[in-house]
C-alpha positions as CSV (number, residue, x, y, z in Angstrom):
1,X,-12.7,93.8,181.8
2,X,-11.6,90.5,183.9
3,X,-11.7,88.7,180.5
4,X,-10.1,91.5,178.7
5,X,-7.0,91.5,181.9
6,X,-7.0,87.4,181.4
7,X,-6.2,88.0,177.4
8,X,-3.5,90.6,178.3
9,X,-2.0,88.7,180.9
10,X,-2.1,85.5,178.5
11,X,-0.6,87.7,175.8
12,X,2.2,89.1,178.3
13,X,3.3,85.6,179.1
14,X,3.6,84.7,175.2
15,X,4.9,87.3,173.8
16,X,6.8,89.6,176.8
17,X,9.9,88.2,177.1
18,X,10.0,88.2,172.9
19,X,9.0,91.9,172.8
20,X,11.3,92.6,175.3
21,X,14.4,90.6,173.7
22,X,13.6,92.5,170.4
23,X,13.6,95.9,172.1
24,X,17.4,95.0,173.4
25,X,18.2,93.8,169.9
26,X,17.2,96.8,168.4
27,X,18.6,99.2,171.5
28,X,21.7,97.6,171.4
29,X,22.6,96.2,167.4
30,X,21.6,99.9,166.0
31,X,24.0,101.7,168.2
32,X,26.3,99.2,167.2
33,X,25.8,99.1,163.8
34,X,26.5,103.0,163.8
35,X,29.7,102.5,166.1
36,X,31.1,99.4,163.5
37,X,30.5,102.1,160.7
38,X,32.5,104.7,161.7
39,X,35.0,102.9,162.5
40,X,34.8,101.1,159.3
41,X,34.8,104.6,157.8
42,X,38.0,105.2,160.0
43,X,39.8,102.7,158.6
44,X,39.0,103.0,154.6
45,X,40.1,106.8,155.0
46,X,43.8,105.7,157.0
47,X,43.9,103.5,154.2
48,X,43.7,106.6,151.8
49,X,41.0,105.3,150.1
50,X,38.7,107.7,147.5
51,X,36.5,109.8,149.2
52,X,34.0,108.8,147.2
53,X,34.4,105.0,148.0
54,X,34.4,105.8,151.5
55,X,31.0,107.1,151.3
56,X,29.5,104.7,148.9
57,X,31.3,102.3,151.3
58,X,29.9,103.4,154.4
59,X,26.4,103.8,153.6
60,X,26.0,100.5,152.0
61,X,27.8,98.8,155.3
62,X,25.1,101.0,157.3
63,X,22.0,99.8,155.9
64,X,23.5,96.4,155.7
65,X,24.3,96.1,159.3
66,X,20.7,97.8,160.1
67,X,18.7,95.6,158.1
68,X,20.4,92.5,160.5
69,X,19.9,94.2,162.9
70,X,16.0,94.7,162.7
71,X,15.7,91.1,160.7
72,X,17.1,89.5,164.6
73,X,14.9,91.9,165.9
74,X,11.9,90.2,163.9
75,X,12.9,86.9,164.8
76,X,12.8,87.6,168.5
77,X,8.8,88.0,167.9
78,X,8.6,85.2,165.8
79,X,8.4,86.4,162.9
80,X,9.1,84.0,160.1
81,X,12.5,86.2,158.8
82,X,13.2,83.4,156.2
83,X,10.7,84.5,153.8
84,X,11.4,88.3,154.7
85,X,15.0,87.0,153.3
86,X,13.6,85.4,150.3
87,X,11.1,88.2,149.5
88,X,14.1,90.4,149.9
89,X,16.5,88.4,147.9
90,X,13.7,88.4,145.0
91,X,13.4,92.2,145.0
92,X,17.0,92.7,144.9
93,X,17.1,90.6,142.2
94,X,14.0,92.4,140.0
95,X,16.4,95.7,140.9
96,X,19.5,94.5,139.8
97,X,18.1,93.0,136.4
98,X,15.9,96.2,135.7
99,X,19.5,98.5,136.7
100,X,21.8,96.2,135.3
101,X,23.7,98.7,133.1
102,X,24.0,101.1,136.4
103,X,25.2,98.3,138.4
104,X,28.0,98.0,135.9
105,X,29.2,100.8,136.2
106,X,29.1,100.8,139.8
107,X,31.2,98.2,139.6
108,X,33.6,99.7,137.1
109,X,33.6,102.9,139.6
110,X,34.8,100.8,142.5
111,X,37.5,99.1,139.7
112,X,38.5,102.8,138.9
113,X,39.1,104.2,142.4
114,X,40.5,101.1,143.7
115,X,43.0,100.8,140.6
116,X,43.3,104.8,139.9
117,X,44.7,104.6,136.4
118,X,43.8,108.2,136.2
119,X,43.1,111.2,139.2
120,X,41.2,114.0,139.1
121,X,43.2,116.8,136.8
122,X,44.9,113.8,134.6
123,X,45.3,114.6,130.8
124,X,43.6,111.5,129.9
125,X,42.2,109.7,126.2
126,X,38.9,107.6,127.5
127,X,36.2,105.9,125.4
128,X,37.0,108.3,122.4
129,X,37.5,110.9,124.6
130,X,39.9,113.7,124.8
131,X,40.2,115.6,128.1
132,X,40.8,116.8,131.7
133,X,39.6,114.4,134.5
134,X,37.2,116.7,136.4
135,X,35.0,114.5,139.0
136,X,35.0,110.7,139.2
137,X,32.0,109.2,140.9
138,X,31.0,106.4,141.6
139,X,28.8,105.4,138.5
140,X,30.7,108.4,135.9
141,X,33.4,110.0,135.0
142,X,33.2,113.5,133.8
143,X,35.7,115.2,131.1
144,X,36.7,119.0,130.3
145,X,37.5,119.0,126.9
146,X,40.0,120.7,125.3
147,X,37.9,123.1,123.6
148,X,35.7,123.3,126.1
149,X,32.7,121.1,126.6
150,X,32.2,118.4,129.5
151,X,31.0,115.4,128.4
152,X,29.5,112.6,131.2
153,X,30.8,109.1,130.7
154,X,29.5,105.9,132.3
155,X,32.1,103.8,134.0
156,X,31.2,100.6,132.7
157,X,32.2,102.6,129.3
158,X,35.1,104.5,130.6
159,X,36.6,101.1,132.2
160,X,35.9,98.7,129.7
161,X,38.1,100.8,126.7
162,X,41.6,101.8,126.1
163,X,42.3,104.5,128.6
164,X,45.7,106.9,127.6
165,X,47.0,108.7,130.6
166,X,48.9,111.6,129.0
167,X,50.2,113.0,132.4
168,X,51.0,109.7,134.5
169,X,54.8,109.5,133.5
170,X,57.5,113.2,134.6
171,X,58.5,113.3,130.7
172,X,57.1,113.2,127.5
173,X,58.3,112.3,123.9
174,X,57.6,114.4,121.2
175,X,56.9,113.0,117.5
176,X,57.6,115.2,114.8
177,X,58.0,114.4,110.9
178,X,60.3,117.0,108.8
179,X,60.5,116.9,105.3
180,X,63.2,117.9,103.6
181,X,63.7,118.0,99.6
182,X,66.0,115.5,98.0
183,X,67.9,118.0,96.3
184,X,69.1,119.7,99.8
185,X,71.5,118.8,102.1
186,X,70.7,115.9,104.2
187,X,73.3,116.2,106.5
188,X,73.6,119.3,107.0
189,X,69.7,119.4,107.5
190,X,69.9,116.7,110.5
191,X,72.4,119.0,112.0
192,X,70.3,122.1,111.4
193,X,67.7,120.4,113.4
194,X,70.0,119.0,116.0
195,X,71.2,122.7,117.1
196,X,67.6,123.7,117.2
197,X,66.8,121.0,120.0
198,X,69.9,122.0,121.7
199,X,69.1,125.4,121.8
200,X,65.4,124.6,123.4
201,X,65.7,125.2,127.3
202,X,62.9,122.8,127.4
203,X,64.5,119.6,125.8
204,X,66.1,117.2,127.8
205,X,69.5,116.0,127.4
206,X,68.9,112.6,129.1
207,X,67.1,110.9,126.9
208,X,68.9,111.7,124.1
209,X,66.8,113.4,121.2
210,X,66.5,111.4,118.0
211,X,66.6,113.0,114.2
212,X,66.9,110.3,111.9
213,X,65.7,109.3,108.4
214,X,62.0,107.6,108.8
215,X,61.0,107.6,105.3
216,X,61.7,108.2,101.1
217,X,58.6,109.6,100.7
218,X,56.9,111.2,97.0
219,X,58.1,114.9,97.9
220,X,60.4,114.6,100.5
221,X,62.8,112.7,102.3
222,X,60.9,112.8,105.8
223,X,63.1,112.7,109.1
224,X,61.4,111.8,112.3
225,X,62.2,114.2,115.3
226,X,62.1,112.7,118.6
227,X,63.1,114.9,121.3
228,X,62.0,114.3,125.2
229,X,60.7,116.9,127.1
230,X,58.9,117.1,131.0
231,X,55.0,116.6,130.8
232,X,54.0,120.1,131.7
233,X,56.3,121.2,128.6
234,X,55.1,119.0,126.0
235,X,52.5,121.7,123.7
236,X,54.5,124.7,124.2
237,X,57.6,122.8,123.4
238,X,55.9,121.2,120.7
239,X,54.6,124.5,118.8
240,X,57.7,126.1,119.8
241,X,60.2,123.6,118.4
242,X,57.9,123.0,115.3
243,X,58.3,126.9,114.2
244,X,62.2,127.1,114.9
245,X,62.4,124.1,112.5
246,X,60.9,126.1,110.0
247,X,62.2,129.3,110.5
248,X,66.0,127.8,110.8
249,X,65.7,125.4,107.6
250,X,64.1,128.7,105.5
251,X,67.5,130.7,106.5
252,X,70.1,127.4,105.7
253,X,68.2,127.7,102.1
254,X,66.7,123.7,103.0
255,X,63.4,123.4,101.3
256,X,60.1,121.9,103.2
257,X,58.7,120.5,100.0
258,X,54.9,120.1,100.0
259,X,53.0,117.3,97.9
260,X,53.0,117.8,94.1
261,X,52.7,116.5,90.8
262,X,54.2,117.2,87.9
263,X,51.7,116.8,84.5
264,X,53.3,116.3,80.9
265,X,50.5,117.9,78.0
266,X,51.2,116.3,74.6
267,X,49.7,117.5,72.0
268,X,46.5,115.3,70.3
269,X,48.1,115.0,66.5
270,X,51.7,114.0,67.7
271,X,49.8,111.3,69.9
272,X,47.6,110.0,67.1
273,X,50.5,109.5,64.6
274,X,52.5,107.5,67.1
């Protein structure tokens, strides 16, 4: 037992004051660590930052700040922290080369809600695409289609393509194509089609819509309609305008022609003797 106290007391002396210094590392740097997130937190939401950036944000500060934290701790004791660095620096490494494609588009998630071409409930065209924004997280972005599917798209993908924001601007053109024969009325056509957009509650005056001759096509001589509308308004108007084209040109007596081709039939004897 003396020999056993001697050891103890010899082991005290050593290593006391280091234990001791590790235990107020550790009782005072977690505490703080937890403190200097919050208020890192406090700050990234004042800034209006994505929700989901905040959080992604504040846990990785958290176990960032932790693992300092216990790696002073460790070197209170002795403990040799720079191969615990090293050995961790390697294993981060093996992670990020065996996730690479998810670290990607972690990175394109941070790109996207620091940059926010697009918010949740956007019209948008992404990667192909054609949708409503539902959730955007931090490695994809998820679509409601049109007709009624979701379909989950990695960020890296959704970042690194074109992306069309159909709801970003107030107003909204939209591009029609009329044809009309080239027997009828040309004028009197544009003007047909002028009242019509006049008459639309939904078209605005400012810009000023456009009917104008785009093309001599095979059938028809095609006018390109260009009236402006506000976003919200843009299908409805669409659809609407597109049947009280129609419906006005049928009672002016102006023709929509349609694609045809006229065949001449000779008979086989006339062709032979000439």
């Amino acid at each position: 037992m003396d020999e056993l106290w001697s050891q103890l007391q010899g082991w005290m002396a050593l290593y006391g004051l280091k234990v001791i210094g590790a235990g107020v590392v550790l009782l005072l740097g977690l505490p703080a660590a937890r403190i200097l997130t919050r208020f890192a937190l406090g700050l990234m939401r004042r800034a209006k930052l994505d929700e989901t950036l905040v959080s992604f944000g504040g846990s990785l500060l958290r176990f960032l700040l932790m693992a300092l934290v216990v790696i002073a701790a460790l070197n209170q004791v002795g403990f040799q922290t720079a191969s615990l660095v090293a050995m961790l620096g390697a294993a981060a490494l093996a992670v990020g080369l065996a996730i690479r494609n998810q670290l990607s588009s972690l990175a394109a998630g941070v790109l996207i809600l620091f940059t926010r071409p697009f918010r949740v409930g956007d019209a948008v065209e992404v990667a192909g695409v054609t949708g409503t924004v539902a959730v955007i997280d931090i490695l994809t972005t998820r679509l409601h289609t049109f007709d009624g599917r979701t379909v989950v798209l990695p960020n890296a993908q959704v970042f690194g393509d074109k992306i069309i924001n159909y709801v970003a601007t107030p107003t909204r053109r939209i591009d029609l194509v009329v044809g009309v024969g080239y027997g009828d009325d040309l004028v009197r056509a544009q003007e047909v089609i002028r009242q019509v957009l006049e008459d639309d509650p939904a078209v605005l005056a400012d810009p000023e819509p456009t009917v104008a001759v785009l093309n001599l096509g095979d059938s028809s001589v095609e006018l390109a309609v260009r009236p402006w509308v506000n976003n919200p308004d843009y299908w409805t108007a669409r659809c609407r305008l597109l049947e009280a084209i129609k419906l006005r040109l049928d009672q002016e007596g102006i023709s929509i022609p349609y694609p045809q081709r006229d065949v001449h039939l000779f008979p086989a004897q006339a062709a032979a003797s000439s």
